[in-house]
N, C-alpha and C positions, 0 to 999 in steps of 0.2 A: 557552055550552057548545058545543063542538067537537061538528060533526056528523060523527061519528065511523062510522057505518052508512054514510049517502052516500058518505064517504071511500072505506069498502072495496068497494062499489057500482062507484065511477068504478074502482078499480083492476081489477074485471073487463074495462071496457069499453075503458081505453086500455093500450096494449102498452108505453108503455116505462115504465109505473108496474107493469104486470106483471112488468116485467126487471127491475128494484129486488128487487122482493120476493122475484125467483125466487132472485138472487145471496142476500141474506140469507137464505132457505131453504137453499138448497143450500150454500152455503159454509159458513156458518157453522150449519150441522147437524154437518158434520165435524171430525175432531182437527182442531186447529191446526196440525199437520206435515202437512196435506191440502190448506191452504188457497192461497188464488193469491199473486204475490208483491207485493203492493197492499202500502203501507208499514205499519206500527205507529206512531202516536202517542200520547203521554199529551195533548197537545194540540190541537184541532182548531177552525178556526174556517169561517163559512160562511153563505149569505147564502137565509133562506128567499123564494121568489120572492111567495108569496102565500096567501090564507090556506089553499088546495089544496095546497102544498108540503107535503112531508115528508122530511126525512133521515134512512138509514137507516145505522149506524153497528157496528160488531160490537164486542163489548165482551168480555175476557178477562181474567183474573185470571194476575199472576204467578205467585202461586203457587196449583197450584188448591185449591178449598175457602176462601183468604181472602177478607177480606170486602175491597169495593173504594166508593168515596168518587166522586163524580160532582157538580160544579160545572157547572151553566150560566150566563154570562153575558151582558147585553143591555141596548140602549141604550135604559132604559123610557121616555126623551123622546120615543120613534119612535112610542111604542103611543097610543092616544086609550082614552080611558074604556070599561075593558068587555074590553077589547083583553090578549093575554100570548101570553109564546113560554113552552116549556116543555118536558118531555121524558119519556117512560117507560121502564123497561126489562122486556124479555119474555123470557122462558125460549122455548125450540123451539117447546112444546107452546103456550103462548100468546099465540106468532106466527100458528102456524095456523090458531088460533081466531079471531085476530081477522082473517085472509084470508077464514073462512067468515063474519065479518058481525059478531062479539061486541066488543062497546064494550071496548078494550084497558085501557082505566081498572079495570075490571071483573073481569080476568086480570093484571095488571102484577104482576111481583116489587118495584119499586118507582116510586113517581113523584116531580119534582119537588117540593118542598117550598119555600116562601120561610123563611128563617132568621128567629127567632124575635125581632123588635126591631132588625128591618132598614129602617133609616126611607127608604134610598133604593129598595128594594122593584126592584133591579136583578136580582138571585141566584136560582137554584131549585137547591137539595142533594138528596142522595139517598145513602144509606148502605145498598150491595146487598152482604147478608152470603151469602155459604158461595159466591159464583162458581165452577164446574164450568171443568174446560179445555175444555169444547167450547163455550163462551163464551153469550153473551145477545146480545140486540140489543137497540138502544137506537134510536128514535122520537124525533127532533127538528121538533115541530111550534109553529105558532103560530096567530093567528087575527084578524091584522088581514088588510086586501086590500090591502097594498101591499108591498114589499119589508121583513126585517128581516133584521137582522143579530147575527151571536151567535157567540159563543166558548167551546167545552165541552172543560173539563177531565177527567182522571181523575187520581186517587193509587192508587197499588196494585195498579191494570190498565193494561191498555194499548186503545187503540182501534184499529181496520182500516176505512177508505173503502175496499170494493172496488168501488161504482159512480162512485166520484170527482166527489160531490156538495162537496167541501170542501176546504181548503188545508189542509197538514200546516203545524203552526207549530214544533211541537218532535216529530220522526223519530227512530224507535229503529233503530240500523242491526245488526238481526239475522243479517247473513252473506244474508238472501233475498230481501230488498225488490230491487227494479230501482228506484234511481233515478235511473238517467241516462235511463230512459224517462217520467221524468216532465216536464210540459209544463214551459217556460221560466220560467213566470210562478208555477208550483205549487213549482219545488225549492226547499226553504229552502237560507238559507245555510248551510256548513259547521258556523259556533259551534251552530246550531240540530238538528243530528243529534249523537243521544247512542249512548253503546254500550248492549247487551244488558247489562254486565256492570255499571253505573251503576245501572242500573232495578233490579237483582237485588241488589245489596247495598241500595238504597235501601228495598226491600220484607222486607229480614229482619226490621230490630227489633231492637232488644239490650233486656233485660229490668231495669227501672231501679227503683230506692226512691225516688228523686229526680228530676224533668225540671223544665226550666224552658221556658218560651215567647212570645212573642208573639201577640198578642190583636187583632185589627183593629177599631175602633169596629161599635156596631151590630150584633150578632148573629155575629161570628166564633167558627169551632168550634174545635178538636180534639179526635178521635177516640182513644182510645188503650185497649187491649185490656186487661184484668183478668189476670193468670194468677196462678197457684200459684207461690210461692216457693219451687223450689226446693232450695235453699241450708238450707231447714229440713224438707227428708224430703215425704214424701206426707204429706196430710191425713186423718188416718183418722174415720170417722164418729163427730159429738159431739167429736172433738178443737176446742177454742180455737182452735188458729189457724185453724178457717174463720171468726174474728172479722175483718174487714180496716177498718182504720181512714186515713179519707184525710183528708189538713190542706192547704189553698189559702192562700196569702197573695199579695198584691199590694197594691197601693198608688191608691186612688183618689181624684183628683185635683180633683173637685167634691161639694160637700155633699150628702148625702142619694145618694149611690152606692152605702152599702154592702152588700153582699149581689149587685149586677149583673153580678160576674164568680164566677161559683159552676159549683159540677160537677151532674151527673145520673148513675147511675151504674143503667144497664137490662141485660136480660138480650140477648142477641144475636136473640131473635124479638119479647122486646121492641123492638127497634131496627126491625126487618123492620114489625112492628103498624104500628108510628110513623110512617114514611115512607109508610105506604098510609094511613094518616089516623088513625089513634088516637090517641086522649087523651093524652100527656103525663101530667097528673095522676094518669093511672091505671096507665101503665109505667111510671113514674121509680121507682126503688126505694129510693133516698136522694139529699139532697140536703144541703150546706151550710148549717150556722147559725152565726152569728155567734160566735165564741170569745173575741176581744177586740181590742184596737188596739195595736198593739205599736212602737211608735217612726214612729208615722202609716201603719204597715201594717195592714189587714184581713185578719183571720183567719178563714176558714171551716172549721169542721170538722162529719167525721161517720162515724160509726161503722157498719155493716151487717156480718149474718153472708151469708157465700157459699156455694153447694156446689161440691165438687170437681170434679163433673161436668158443669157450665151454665157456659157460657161470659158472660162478661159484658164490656160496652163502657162508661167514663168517659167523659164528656162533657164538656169546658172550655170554657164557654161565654163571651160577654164581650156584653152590653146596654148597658154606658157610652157614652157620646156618645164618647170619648178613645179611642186603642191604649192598650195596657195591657201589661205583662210581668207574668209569675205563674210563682212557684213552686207543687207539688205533691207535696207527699211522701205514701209510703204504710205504712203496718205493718200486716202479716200477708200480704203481695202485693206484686207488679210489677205495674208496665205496663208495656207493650212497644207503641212507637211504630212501627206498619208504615207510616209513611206521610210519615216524612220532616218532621214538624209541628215538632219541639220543636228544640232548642239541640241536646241532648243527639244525638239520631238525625242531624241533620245531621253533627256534627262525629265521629261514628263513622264514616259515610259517608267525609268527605273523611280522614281517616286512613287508611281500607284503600282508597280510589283512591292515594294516594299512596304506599303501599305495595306498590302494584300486584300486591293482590290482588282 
């Protein structure tokens, strides 16, 4: 257990753990058009000195109010028994809380998670719904006493080092970053800075019946948002189509698979429960049963009523030892892939960059 009191203890007594904190207060309390011109990443990598280190990272949602997807990754051969790196993410309000002394695990909007059937136990997720534009900060800590090393993702946001605890790996070049003022050894290459307007089409989503994806062995997600169809009028109360019906098929490759790549399909504070530690069994609202084998593909299906007014997030999960590719069709609803996961939202993407819109 991370002595998390001593932490905020020692950041009284030394001054440039005070200057971390003061920038993440101060910066990132304000809009985003307030903020310094420190780059945007959706990628960041970075090397904690020991188990006193902490990184402190500003996190912002493209667009605000969507929910934003958070990967850390780490060399778990580095940790010894007992040992983990790890991360939380805090709202304004409990930042400050945890400056006045409150265990941040305790106040987090959400924290690391290991993915559910992660045999290499490398990963911590985190799925932070409803991001505000005056952004969150994110705590990258660990708890061995020796150097580790780590690589943190976002989809759907973007990240800000204004104390330059970290190397940008993939740089969003917003028109404000200075990065000819960054050190020689920190600028990425050119292929590695993307535009504002990549990130922005990549965060829309097009509302689908149909997505297909890849699945990485071992616990790999995709996220993909519930909404209202549409294309068949509003939902009025007691009307059928808050019936939505979802069918999975893929193809598993070893005996006694079937069922390992199935959906979850929670409410969006169900999602929020989850990630601060909640049951699973007790959010999941439906899930995947067997429907039948159809030319050596696995069928999952399942049927739940929605309301119009609760927002809900699909979950495509994949536990096989194998990657996997899986179709997912829906009736009575879309999903809408904000985050760049499926077939489908990619190749919408590269269409309108090519289109040069």
């Amino acid at each position: 257990m991370l002595p998390w009191g001593a932490a905020a203890r020692r950041i009284a007594r030394l001054a440039e753990w005070f200057a971390v904190f003061t920038v993440a207060v101060l910066v990132w309390g304000q809009p985003v058009a307030a903020q310094s011109k420190a780059p945007r990443a959706t990628e960041l990598q970075g090397v904690l000195a020991g188990q006193a280190d902490r990184h402190f990272f500003g996190l912002e949602s493209i667009q605000p109010g969507q929910a934003v997807a958070l990967t850390l990754r780490y060399e778990a051969t580095e940790l010894g028994a007992g040992e983990e790196v790890n991360f939380v993410v805090l709202s304004e309000d409990s930042l400050v809380r945890f400056l006045a002394g409150v265990n941040p695990q305790d106040v987090a909007v959400a924290t690391g998670a290991p993915p559910l059937f992660d045999a290499q136990d490398n990963r911590r997720t985190a799925l932070v719904p409803g991001v505000q534009a005056a952004g969150f900060t994110v705590i990258v800590y660990g708890s061995a006493d020796r150097p580790m090393r780590y690589t943190l993702q976002v989809q759907g946001g973007l990240l800000r080092d204004d104390a330059g605890q970290s190397q940008s790996l993939v740089m969003v070049d917003d028109g404000r970053a200075d990065h000819a003022a960054l050190p020689r050894s920190d600028a990425p290459k050119l292929a590695e800075i993307v535009t504002q307007a990549e990130i922005d089409k990549q965060s829309e989503g097009v509302p689908a019946r149909r997505v297909t994806g890849a699945l990485a062995a071992h616990g790999d997600r995709h996220y993909l948002r519930l909404a209202p169809d549409t294309a068949q009028g509003p939902i009025a109360q007691g009307d059928a189509r808050g019936e939505v019906t979802l069918t999975l098929q893929y193809v598993a490759h070893r005996p006694g698979e079937q069922g390992k790549l199935n959906v979850w399909v929670l409410t969006q504070e169900g999602v929020r429960q989850w990630q601060q530690g909640g049951l699973l069994q007790e959010l999941n609202l439906a899930g995947g049963s067997p429907a039948l084998t159809l030319a050596g593909a696995t069928v999952m299906h399942t049927t739940l009523r929605v309301a119009a007014s609760v927002p809900y997030v699909v979950v495509v999960y994949n536990e096989m030892d194998d990657e996997a590719n899986y179709t997912l069709n829906v009736e009575g609803a879309v999903v809408v892939d904000e985050f760049g996961q499926t077939n489908e939202a990619q190749a919408a993407v590269a269409e309108l960059l090519a289109l040069g819109q």
